[in-house]
C-alpha positions in Angstrom: -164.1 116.5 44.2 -164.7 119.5 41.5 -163.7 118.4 38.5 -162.9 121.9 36.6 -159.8 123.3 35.7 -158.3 124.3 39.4 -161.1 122.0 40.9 -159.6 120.0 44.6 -159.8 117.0 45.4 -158.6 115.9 48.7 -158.8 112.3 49.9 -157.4 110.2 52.6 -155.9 106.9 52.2 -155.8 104.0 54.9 -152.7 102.3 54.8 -153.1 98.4 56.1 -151.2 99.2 59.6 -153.8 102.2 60.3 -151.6 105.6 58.9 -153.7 107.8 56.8 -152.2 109.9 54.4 -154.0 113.1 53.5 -153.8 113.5 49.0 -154.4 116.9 46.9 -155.0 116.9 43.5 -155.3 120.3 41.6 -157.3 119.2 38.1 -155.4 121.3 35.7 -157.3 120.3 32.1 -160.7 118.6 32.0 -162.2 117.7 28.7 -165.0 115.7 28.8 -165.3 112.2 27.5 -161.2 112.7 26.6 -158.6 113.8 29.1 -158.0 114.8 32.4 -154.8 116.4 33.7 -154.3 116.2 37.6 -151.0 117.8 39.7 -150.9 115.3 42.9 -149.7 118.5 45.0 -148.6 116.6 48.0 -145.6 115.0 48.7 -144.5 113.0 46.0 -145.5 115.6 43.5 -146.5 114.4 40.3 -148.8 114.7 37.3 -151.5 112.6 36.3 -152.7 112.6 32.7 -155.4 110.1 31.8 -157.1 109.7 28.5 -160.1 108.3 27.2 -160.3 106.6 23.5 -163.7 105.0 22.4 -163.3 101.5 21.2 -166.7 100.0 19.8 -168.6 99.7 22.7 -166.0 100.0 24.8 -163.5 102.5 25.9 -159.7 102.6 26.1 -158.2 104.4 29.0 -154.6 105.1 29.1 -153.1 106.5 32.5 -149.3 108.1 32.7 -148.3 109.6 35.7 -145.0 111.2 35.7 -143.1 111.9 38.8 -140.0 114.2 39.6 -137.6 111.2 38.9 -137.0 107.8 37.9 -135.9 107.5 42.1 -138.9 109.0 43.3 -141.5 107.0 41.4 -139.2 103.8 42.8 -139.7 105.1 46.3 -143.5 105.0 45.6 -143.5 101.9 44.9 -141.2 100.4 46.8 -143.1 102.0 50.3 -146.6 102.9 49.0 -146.8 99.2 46.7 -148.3 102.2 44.3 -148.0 99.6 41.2 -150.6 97.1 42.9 -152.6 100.0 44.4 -153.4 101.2 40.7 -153.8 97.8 39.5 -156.5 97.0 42.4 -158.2 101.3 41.6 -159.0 99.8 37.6 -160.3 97.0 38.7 -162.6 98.5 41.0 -163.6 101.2 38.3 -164.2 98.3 35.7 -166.5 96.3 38.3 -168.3 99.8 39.3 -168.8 100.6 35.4 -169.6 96.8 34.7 -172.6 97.5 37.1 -174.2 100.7 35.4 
């Protein structure tokens, strides 16, 4: 993973009946401690902007991906459950960060 403007990062999910499927991100905008813009170059296309908003001690992360259209995001969900796979990612980056 580089994350730098034009960084790669490719990754492999395991679906639960054994397909992988091969992910590429291009990072498009990296600004530390504040946003990250992401294209998800493979099939679906989208873009992922996240931000990150200091809270006290804590810190508010807001995540908006934005897909070709309304149909195509559906279709992610509806095969790829992509709505519970984000769900279970934050949760796993709150229990990593809860451990540093």
């Amino acid at each position: 993973m580089e994350v730098k403007p034009e960084g790669e990062w490719e990754f492999v999910m395991h679906g639960p009946d054994g397909t992988d499927y091969k992910n590429k991100q291009v990072f498009k905008e990296v600004i530390k401690y504040e946003r990250l813009v992401l294209d998800h170059v493979t099939a679906p296309r989208f873009r992922i902007t996240v931000t990150f908003e200091a809270q006290g001690n804590k810190t508010l992360m807001t995540w908006h991906s934005v897909f070709e259209s309304a149909e195509q995001l559906q279709q992610v969900i509806k095969v790829f459950k992509a709505d519970e796979g984000m769900k279970q990612n934050v949760e796993r980056l709150e229990n990593y960060l809860s451990k540093l």
